[in-house]
C-alpha positions as MATLAB code, in Angstrom:
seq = 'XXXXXXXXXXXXXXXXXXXXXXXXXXXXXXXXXXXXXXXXXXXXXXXXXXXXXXXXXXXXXXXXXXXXXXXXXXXXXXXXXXXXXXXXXXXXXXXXX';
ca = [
      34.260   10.199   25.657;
      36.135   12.190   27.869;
      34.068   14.442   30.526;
      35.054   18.065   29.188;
      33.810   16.685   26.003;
      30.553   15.279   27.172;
      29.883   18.498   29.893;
      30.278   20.798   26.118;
      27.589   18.314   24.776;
      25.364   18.217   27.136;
      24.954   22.456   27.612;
      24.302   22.275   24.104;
      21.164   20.037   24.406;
      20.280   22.331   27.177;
      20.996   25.143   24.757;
      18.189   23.772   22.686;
      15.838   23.459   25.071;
      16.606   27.054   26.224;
      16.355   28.375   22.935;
      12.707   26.510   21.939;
      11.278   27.474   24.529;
      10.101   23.766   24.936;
      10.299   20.853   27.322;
      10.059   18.438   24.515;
      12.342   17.946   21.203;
      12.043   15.039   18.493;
      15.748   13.264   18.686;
      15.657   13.571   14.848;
      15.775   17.597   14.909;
      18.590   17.425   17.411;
      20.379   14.791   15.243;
      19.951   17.296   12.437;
      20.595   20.640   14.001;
      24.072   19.626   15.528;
      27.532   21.764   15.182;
      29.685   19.226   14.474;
      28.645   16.750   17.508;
      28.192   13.187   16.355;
      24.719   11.249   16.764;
      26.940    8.935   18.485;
      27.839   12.233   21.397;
      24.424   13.393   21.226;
      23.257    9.704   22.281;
      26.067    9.735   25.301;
      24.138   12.928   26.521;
      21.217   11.771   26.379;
      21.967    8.896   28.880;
      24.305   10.995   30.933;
      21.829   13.503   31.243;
      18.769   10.907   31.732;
      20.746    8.783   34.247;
      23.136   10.208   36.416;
      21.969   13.789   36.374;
      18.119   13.243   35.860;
      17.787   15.847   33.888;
      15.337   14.627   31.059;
      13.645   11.786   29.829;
      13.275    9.521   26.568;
      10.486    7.785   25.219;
       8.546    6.910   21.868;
       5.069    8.321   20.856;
       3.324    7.211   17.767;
       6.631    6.397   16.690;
       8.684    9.338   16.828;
      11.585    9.219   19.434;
      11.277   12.336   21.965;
      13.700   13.803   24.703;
      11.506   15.838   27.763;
      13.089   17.993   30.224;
      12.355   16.528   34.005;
      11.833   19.413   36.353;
      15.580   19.435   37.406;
      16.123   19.963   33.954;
      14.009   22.510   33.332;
      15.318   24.129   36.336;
      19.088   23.162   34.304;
      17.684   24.781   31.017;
      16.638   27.927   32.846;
      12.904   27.181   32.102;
       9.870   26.873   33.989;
       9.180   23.206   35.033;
       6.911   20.878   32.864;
       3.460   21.740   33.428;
       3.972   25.283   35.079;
       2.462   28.347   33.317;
       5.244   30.159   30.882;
       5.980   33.580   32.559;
       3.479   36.137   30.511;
       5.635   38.869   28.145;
       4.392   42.051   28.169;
       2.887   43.496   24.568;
       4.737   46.032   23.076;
       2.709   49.157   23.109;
       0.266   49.902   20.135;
       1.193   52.684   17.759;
      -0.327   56.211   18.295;
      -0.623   56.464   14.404;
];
């Protein structure tokens, strides 16, 4: 897999994590919810991003396969680190009706 290829790959993991909110995803719903990007490229990020940038971290629970974000991937994901408090979002203002 060539690196341009595997850099476009591995921002859209990232992506995901960004967009759930999340420091954990089942493998299966990022199997499913791929653009076009084979398991097979999905599985090549995973590694990449697990072993030479330390980004996150497989493992099996009650038999479902999961990907977590380390801290330096939160920190790549643009998210708070595992186990910090989510920032707090202000509520929109109640109606004067």
């Amino acid at each position: 897999m060539n690196k341009d290829r595997l850099a476009r790959v591995e921002e859209y993991v990232l992506g995901l994590f960004q967009r759930s909110g999340g420091t954990r995803l089942l493998v299966r719903e990022v199997f499913a919810g791929s653009p076009g990007y084979a398991n097979a490229d999905l599985v090549r990020a995973f590694e990449d991003l697990e072993k030479r940038r330390r980004a996150l971290v497989r493992h099996t629970e009650e038999g479902d396969d999961w990907v977590s974000l380390t801290p330096e991937g939160a920190r790549l994901a643009g998210l708070p680190a595992p186990g910090e408090a989510l920032p707090a979002h202000p509520h929109p203002p109640k109606s004067s009706t």
